[in-house]
Backbone as numpy.savetxt, mean C-alpha at the origin, in Angstrom:
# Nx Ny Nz CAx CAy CAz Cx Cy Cz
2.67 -21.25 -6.78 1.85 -20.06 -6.78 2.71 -18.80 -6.78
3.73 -18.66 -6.29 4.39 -17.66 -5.94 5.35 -17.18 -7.70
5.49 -18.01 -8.34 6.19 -18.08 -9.58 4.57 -17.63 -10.48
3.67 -17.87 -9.90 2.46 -17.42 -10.85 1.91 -16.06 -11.26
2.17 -15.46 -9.90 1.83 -13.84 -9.90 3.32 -12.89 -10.27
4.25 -14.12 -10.51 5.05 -12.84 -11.10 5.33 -13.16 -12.46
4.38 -14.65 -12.94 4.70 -14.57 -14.51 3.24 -14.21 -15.10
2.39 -14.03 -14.49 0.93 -13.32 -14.73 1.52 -11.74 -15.07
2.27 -11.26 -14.44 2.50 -9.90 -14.50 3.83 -9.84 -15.78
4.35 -10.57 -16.14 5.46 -10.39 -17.08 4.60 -10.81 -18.67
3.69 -11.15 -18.24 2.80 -11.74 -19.70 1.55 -9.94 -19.89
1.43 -9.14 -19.18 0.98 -8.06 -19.67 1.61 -7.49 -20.70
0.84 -7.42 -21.80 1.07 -6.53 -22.81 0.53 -5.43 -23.01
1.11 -4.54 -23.56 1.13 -2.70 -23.63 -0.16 -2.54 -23.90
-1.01 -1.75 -23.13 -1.99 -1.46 -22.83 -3.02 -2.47 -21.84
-2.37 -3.01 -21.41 -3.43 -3.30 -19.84 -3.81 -4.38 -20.48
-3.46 -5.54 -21.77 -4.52 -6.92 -21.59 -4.89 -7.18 -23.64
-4.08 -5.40 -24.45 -4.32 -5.98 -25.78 -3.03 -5.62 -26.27
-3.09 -6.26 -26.96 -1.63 -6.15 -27.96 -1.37 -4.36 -28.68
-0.41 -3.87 -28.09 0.13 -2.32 -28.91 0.49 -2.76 -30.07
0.07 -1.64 -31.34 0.41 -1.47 -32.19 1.72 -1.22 -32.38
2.89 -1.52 -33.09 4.22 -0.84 -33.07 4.83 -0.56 -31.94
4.01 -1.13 -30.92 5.09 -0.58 -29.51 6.16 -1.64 -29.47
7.47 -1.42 -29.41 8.43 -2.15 -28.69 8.78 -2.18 -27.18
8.87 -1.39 -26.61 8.60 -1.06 -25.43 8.02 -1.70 -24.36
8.39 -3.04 -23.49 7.39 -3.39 -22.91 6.88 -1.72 -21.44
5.56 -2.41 -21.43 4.41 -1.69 -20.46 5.29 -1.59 -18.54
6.14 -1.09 -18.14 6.15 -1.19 -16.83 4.68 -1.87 -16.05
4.60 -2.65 -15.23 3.75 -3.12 -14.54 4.15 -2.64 -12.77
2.67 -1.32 -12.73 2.65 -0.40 -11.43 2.47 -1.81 -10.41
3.25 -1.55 -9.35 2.70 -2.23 -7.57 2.42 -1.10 -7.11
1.40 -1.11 -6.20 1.01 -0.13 -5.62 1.18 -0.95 -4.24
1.86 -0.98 -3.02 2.46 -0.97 -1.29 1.69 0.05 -0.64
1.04 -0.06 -0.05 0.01 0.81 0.97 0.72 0.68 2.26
1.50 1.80 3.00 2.16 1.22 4.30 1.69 2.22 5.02
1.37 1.58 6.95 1.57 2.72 7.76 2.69 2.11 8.88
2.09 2.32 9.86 3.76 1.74 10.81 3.51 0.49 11.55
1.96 -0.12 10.68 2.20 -1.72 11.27 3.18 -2.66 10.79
3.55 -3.36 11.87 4.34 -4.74 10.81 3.27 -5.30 9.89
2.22 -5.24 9.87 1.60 -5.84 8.99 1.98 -5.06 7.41
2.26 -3.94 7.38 2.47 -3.26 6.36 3.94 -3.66 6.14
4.50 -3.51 6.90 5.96 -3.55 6.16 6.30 -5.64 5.70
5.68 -6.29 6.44 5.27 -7.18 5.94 4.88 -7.73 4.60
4.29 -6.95 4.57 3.53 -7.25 2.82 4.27 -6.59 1.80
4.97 -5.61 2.09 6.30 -4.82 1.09 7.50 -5.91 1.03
7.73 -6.70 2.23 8.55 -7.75 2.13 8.31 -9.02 0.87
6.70 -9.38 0.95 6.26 -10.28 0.78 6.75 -10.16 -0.80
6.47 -8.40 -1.28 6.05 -8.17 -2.82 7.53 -7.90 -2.77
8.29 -7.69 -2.17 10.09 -7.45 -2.81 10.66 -9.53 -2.85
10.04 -10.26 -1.93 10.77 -11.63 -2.13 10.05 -11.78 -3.21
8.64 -11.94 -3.60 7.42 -13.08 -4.61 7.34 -12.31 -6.13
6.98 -10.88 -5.84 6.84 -10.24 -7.25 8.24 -9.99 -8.02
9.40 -9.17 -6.95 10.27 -8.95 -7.80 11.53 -9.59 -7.46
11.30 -10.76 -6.81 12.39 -11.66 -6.31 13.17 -12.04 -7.27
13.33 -12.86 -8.21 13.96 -13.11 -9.78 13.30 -12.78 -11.04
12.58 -11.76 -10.75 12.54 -11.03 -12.39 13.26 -10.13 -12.68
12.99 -9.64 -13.79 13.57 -8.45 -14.75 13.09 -7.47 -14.35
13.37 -6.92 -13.35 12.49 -5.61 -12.36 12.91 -4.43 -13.03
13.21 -4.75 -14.28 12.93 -3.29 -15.60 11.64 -3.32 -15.74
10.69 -4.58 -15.88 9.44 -4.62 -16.33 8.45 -4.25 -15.55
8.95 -3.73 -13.56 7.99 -3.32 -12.92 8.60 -2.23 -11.76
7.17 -1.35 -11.23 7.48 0.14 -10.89 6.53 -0.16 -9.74
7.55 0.23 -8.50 7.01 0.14 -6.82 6.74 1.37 -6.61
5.53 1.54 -6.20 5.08 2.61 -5.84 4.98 2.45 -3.97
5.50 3.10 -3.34 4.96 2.78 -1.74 4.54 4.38 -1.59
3.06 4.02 -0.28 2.10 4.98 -0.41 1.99 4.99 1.10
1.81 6.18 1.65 1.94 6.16 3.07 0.49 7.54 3.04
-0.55 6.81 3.75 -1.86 7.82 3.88 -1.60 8.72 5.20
-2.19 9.69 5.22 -2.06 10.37 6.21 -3.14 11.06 7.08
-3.94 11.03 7.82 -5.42 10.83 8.27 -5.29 12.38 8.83
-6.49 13.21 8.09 -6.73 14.53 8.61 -6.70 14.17 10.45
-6.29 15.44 10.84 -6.42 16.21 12.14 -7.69 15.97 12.66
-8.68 14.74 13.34 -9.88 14.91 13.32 -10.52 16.03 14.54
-11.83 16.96 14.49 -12.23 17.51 15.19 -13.55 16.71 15.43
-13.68 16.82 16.65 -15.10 15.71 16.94 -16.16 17.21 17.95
-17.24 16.85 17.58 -18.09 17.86 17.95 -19.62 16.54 18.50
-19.87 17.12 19.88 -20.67 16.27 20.76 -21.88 16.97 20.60
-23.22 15.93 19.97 -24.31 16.44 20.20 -24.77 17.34 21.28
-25.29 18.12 21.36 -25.66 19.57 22.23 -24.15 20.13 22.99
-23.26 19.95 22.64 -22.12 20.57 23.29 -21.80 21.59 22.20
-21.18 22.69 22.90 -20.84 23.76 22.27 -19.57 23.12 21.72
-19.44 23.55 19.92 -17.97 23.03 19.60 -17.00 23.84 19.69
-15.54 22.80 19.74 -14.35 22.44 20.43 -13.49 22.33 19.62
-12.60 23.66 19.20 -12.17 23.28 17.59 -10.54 24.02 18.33
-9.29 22.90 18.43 -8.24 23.09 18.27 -7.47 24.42 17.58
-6.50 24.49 18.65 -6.01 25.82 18.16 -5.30 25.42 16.82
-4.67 26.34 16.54 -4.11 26.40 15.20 -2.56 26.02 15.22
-1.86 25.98 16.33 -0.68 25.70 17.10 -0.84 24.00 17.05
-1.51 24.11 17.74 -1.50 22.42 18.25 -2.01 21.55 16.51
-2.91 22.18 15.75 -2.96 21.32 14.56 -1.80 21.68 13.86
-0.82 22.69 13.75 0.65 22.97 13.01 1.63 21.56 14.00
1.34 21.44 14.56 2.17 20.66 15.53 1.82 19.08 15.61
0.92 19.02 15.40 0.33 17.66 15.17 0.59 17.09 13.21
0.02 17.82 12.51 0.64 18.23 11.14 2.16 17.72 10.69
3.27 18.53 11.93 4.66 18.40 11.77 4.85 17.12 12.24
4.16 16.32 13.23 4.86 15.00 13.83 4.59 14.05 12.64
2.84 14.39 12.09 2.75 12.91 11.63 3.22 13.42 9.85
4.05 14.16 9.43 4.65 14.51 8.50 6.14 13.77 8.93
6.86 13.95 10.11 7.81 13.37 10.32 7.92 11.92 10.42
6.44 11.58 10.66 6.06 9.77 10.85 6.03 9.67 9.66
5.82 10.03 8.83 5.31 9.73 7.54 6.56 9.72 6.77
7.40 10.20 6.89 8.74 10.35 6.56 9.76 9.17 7.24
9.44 9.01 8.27 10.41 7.98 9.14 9.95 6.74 8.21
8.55 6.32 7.74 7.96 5.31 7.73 8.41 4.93 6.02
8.42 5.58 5.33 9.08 5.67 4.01 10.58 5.40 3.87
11.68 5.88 4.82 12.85 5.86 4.26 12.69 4.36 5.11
12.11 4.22 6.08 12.32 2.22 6.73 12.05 1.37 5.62
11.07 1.92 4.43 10.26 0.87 3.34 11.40 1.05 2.69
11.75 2.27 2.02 13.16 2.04 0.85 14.38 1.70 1.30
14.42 1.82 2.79 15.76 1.37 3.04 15.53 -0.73 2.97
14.21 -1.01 2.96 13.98 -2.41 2.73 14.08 -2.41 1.34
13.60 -2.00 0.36 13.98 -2.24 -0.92 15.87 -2.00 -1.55
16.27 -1.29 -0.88 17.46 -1.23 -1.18 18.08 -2.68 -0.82
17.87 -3.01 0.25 18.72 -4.23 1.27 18.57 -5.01 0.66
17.55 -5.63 -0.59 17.24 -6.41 -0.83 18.33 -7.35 -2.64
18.92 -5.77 -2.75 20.05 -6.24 -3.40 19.60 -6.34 -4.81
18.29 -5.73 -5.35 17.21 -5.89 -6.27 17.70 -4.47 -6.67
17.37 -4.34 -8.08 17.57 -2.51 -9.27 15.67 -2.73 -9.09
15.46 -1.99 -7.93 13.76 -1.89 -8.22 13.53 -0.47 -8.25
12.82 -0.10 -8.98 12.38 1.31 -9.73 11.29 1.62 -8.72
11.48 2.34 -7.93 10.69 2.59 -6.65 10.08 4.49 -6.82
9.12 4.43 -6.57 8.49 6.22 -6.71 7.56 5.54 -4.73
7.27 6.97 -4.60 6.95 6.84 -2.77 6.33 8.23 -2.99
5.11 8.44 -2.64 4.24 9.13 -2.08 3.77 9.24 -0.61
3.40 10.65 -0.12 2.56 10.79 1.15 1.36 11.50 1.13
0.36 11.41 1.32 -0.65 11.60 0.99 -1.91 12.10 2.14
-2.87 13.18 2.00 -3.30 13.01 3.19 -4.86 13.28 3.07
-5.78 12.23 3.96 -7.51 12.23 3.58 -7.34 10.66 4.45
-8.70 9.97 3.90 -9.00 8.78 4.60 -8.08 7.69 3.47
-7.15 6.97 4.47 -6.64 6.01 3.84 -7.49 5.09 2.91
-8.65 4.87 3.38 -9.40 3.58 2.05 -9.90 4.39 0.90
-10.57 5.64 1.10 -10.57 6.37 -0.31 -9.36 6.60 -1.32
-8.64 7.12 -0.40 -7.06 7.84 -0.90 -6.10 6.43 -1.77
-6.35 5.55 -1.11 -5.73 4.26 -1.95 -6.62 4.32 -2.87
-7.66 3.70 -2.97 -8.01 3.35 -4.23 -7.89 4.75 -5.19
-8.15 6.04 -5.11 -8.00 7.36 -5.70 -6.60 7.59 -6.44
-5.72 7.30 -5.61 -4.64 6.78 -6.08 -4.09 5.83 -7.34
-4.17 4.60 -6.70 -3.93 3.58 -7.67 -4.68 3.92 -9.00
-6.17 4.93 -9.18 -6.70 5.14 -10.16 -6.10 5.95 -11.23
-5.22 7.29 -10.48 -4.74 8.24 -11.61 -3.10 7.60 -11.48
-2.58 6.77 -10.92 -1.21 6.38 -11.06 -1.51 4.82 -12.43
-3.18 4.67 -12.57 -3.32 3.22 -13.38 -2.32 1.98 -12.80
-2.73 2.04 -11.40 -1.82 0.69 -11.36 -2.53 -0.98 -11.18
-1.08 -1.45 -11.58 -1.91 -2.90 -11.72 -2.32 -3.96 -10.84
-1.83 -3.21 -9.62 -2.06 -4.21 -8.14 -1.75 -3.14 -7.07
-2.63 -3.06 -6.57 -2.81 -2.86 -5.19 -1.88 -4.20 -3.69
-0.94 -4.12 -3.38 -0.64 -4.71 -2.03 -0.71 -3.95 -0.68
-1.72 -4.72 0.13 -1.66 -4.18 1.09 -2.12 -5.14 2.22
-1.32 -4.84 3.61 -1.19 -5.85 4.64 -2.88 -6.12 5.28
-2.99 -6.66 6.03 -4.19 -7.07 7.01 -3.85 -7.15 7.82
-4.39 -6.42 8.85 -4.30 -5.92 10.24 -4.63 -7.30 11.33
-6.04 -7.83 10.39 -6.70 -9.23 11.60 -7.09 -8.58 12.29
-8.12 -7.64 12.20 -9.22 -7.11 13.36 -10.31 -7.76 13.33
-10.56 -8.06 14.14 -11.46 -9.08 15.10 -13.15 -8.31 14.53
-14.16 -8.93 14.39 -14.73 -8.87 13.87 -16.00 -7.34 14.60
-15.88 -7.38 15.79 -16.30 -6.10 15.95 -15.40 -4.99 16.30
-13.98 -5.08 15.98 -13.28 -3.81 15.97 -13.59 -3.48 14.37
-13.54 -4.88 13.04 -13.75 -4.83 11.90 -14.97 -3.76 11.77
-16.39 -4.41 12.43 -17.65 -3.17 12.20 -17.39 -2.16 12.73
-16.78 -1.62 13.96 -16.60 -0.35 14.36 -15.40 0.63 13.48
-14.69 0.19 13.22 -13.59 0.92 12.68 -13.51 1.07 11.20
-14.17 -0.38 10.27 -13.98 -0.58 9.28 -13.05 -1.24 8.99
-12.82 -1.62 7.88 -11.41 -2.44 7.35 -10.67 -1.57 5.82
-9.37 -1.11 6.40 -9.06 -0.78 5.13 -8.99 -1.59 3.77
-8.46 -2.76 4.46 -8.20 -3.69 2.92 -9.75 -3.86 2.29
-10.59 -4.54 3.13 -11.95 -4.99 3.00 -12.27 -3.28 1.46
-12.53 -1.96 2.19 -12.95 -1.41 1.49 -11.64 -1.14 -0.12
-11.20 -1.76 0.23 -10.29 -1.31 -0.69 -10.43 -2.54 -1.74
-10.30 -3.17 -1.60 -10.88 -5.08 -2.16 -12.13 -4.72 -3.14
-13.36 -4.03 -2.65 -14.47 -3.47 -2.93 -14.59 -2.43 -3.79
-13.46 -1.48 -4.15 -13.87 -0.48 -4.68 -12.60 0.00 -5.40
-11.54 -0.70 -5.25 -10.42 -0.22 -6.49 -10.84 -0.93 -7.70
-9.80 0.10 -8.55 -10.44 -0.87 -10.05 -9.42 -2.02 -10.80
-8.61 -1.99 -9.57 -7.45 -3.03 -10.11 -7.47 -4.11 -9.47
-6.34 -4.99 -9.81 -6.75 -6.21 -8.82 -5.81 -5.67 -7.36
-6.18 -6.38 -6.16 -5.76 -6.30 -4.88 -5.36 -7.46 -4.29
-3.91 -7.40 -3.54 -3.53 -8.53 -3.24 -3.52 -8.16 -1.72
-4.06 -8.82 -0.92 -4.14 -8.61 0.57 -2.97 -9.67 1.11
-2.31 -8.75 1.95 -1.01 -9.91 2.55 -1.43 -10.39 4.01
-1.65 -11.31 4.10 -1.90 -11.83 5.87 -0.34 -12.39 6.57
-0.37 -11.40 7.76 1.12 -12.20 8.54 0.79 -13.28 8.97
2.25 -13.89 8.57 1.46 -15.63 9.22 1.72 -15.47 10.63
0.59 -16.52 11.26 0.87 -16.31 12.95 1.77 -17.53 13.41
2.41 -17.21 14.32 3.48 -18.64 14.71 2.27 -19.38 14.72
1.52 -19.98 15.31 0.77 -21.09 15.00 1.39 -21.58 13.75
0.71 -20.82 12.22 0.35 -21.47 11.37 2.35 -21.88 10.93
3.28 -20.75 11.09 4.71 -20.65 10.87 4.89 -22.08 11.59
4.69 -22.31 12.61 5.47 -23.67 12.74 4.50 -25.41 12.55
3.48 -24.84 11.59 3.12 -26.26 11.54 3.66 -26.38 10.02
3.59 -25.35 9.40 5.05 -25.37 7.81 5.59 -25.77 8.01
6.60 -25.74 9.38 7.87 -26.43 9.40 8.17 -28.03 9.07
């Protein structure tokens, strides 16, 4: 299986699935890496640097890693007078998770470098609701896979919070590869 999704992706031809006219050129094939600062994320960037571009011709494909960045939320309580943060404290809140967002990117390329791979890497930061913003994304970048980790939230943190992958599975227009960490359980009955 693992030899499948990276010769599924070397068999795209120029234009997404029909044969180019006169193109010589093969089509780069986009990954799109969705990371925040779970191991589950950096996980699945692992998964797609050993399986996708482990022994190919990683001329033929372009890593995109995408780090969302979740507005400043203001919460306002039925019949309470609202409670809206100074302008200090959102410049300041702004600067940290700009600096997280930054820490969390050079940890992903400093994993693609280590890996001893010529991978053609572009890295974005981005900021709105991570499950819109991915798929919004992957739409004007046209990419051809979506990877992104799974958290394993339990089924009513799943309804309360939502699931990024879940909505993202649902509503990108590409395909999506969801990475699950294996749990020692399942790691040592492989063995």
């Amino acid at each position: 299986m693992e030899k499948g999704i990276a010769e599924a992706f070397s068999s795209i031809p120029e234009g997404g699935g029909t044969a180019a006219i006169g193109a010589e050129e093969k089509k780069k094939v986009r990954v799109m890496v969705a990371i925040d600062d779970s191991g589950e994320s950096f996980y699945s960037l692992q998964w797609v640097l050993d399986h996708v571009f482990g022994s190919r011709n990683n001329d033929e494909f372009l890593l995109s890693i995408v780090h969302v960045i979740e507005p400043f939320p203001t919460y306002m309580l039925p019949g309470a007078p609202a409670v809206f943060p100074s302008t200090s404290i959102v410049r300041s809140v702004n600067k940290a998770q700009e600096e997280n967002a930054s820490a969390i990117l050079s940890r992903a390329i400093d994993m693609c470098t280590q890996t001893n791979q010529d991978v053609h890497i572009n890295t974005s930061i981005i900021e709105g609701d991570p499950k819109e913003m991915i798929c919004d994304l992957a739409e004007q970048m046209q990419v051809d896979l979506i990877v992104i980790g799974s958290r394993g939230l339990g089924k009513i943190k799943r309804a309360l919070m939502g699931s990024v992958s879940n909505y993202v599975i649902h509503h990108a227009k590409c395909p999506v590869l969801v990475v699950k960490t294996p749990t020692t359980k399942s790691m040592s009955s492989n063995a």
